[in-house]
C-alpha positions in Angstrom: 13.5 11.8 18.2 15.0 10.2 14.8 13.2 11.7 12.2 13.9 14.4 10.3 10.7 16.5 10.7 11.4 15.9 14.2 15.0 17.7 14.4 14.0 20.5 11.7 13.3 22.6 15.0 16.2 22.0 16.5 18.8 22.4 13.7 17.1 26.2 13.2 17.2 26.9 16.8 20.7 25.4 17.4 22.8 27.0 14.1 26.0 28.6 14.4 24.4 31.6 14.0 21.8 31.0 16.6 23.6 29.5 19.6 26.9 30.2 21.2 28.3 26.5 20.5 32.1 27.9 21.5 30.5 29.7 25.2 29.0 26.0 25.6 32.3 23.9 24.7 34.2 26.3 27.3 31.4 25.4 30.1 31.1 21.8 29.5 34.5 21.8 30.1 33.7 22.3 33.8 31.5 19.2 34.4 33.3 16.5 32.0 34.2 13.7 34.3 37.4 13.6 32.8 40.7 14.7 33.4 40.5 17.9 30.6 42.0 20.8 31.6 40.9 22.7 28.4 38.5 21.4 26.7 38.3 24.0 23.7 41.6 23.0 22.7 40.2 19.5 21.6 36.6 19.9 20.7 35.4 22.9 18.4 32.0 23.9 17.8 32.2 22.5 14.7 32.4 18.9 16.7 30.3 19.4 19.3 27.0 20.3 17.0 28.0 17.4 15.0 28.2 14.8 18.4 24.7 16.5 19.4 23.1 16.2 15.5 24.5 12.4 15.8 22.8 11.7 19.5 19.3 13.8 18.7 19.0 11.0 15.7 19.9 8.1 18.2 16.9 6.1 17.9 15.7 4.5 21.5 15.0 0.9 20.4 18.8 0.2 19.7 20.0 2.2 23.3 21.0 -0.8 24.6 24.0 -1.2 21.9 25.5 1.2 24.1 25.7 -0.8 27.6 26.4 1.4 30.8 27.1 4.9 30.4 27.9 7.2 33.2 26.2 11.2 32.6 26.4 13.2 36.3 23.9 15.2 36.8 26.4 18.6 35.5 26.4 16.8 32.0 22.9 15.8 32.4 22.5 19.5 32.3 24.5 20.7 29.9 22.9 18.2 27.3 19.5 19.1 27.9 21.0 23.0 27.4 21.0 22.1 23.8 18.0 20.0 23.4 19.8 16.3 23.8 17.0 15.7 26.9 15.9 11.7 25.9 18.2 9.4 28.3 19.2 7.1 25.4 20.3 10.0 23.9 22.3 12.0 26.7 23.8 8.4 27.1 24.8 8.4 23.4 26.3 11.9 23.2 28.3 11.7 26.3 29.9 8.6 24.9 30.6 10.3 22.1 32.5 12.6 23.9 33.8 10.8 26.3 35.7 8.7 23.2 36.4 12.2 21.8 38.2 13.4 24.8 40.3 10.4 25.3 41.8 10.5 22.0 44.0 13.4 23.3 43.8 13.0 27.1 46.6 10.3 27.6 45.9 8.2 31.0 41.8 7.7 30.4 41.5 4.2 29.5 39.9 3.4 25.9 36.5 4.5 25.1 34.4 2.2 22.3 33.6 4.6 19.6 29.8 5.1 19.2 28.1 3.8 16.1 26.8 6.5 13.4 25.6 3.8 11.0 22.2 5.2 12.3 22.5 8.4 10.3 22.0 6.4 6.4 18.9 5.7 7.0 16.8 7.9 9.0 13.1 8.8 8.1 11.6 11.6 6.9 8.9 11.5 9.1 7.9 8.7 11.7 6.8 5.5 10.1 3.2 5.5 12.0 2.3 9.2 10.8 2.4 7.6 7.7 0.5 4.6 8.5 -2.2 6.6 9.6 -2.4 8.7 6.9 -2.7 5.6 4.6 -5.4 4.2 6.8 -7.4 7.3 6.6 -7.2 7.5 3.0 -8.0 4.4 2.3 -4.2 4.2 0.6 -2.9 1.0 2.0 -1.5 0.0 -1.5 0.0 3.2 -2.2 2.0 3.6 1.0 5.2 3.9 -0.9 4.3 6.9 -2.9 3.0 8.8 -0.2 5.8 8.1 1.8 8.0 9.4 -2.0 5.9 12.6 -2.1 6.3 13.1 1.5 10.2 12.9 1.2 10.3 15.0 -1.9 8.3 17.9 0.2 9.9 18.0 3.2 13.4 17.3 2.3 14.2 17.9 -1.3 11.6 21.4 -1.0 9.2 20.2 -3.8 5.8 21.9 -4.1 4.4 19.2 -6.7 1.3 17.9 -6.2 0.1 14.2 -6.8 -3.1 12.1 -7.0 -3.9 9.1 -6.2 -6.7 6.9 -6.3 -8.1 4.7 -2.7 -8.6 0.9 -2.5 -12.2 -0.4 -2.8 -14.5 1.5 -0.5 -17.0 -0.4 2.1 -21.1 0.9 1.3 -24.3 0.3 2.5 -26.2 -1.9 0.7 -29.3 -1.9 -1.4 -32.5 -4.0 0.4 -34.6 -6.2 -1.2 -33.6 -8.3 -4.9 -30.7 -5.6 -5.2 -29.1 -6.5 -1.8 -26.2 -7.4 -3.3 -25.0 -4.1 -5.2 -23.3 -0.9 -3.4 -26.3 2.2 -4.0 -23.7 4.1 -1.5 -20.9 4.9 0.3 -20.6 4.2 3.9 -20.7 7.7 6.2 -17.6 7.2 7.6 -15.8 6.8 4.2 -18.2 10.0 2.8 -15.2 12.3 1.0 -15.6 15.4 3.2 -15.3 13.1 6.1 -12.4 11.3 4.7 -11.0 14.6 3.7 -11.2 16.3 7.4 -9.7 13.6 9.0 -6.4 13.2 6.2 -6.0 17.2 6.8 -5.9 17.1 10.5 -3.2 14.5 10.0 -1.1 16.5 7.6 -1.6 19.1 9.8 -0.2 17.4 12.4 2.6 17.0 11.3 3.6 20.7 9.7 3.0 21.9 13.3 5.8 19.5 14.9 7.5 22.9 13.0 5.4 25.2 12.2 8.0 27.8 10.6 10.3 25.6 9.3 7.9 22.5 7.7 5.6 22.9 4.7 2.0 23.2 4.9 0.6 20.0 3.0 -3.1 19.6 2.7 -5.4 17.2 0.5 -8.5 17.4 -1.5 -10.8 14.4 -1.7 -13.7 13.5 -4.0 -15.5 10.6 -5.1 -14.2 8.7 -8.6 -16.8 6.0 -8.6 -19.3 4.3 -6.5 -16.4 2.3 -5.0 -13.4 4.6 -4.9 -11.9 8.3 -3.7 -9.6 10.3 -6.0 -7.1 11.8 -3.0 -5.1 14.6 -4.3 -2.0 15.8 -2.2 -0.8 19.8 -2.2 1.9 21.4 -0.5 3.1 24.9 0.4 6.8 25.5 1.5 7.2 28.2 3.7 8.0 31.6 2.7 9.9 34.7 4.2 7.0 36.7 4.0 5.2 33.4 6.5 7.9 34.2 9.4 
């Protein structure tokens, strides 16, 4: 899990003012294969979120930057505790501390800092829900500002709308000496079918978190004999929706 509509969940449920980061310092403590007598003393809470934030945007294609990494089963545990459960991300965060824990724990050997270059670029929402929503909508050419309004809803709060306008549309064909010209759309590219199919995709992806994402919906109708007008809406979520 890289993406940010992917951690939203996890961020609410795992805030300072949600979890007991300093209880779970204290009891990590106790199954740290390290020589650390007192583990509080060295990592805060304030660390510890940030080492978990880093590992639950780890992506899994570049694990093997990483090499071996030893987690016992205690650790294993404790990482899963607060939603670090992907192995090429338990792997990551207990790295992380491992390196951590060796800058003040003389007599462990060196531990290759973890890389965090990961965190400048991490998407919004996955690459492929995208894709498909393109695809749907018949918005191929206008990936990048879908992908823009997208961004600006789910991370910068926007409620703006925008409307765009699909590629060429296939149709059925007129028979006899007027073969040649469109008389109408294909079914499967009808508006209300297009519409149903764009909204169950939006959908989608408001309910990876429900009470924390925005609702985002789309209405579709037909600009010419050849072409959709697809207009996207969104809703941010308000106290009176919890």
């Amino acid at each position: 899990m890289s993406s940010l509509v992917e951690n939203v969940q996890w961020q609410a449920d795992f805030d300072f003012d949600a979890f007991e980061w300093d209880e779970w310092v204290r009891q990590l403590g106790d199954v740290m294969p390290m020589a650390v007598y007192d583990l509080p003393r060295i990592l805060d809470s304030a660390a510890a979120w940030d080492i978990m934030y880093h590992a639950r945007h780890w992506p899994e294609d570049r694990a093997y930057e990483l090499g071996y990494v030893r987690v016992p089963p205690g650790l294993r545990n404790m990482l899963a505790h607060v939603g670090v459960i992907a192995a090429h991300q338990q792997h990551y965060a207990a790295r992380a501390l491992y390196r951590h824990c060796t800058q003040y724990v003389t007599g462990s050997g060196v531990v290759r800092a973890v890389p965090i270059d990961h965190m400048d670029s991490i998407p919004v929402v996955p690459d492929h829900l995208i894709r498909s929503i393109c695809t749907l909508a018949h918005l191929r050419e206008n990936y990048r500002l879908v992908k823009c309004w997208m961004e600006n809803v789910i991370k910068h709060g926007s409620s703006r709308s925008t409307t765009l306008s699909s590629a060429p549309l296939p149709g059925r064909q007129a028979a006899g000496r007027r073969r040649r010209r469109t008389c109408s759309l294909d079914t499967a590219v009808h508006p209300e079918v297009v519409q149903a199919a764009v909204n169950k995709a939006l959908a989608a992806i408001s309910d990876i978190a429900p009470s924390q994402l925005p609702s985002m919906w789309c209405t579709v109708s037909p600009s010419s004999t050849a072409r959709l007008t697809i207009a996207l809406y969104a809703r941010q979520r308000a106290l009176c929706d919890v």
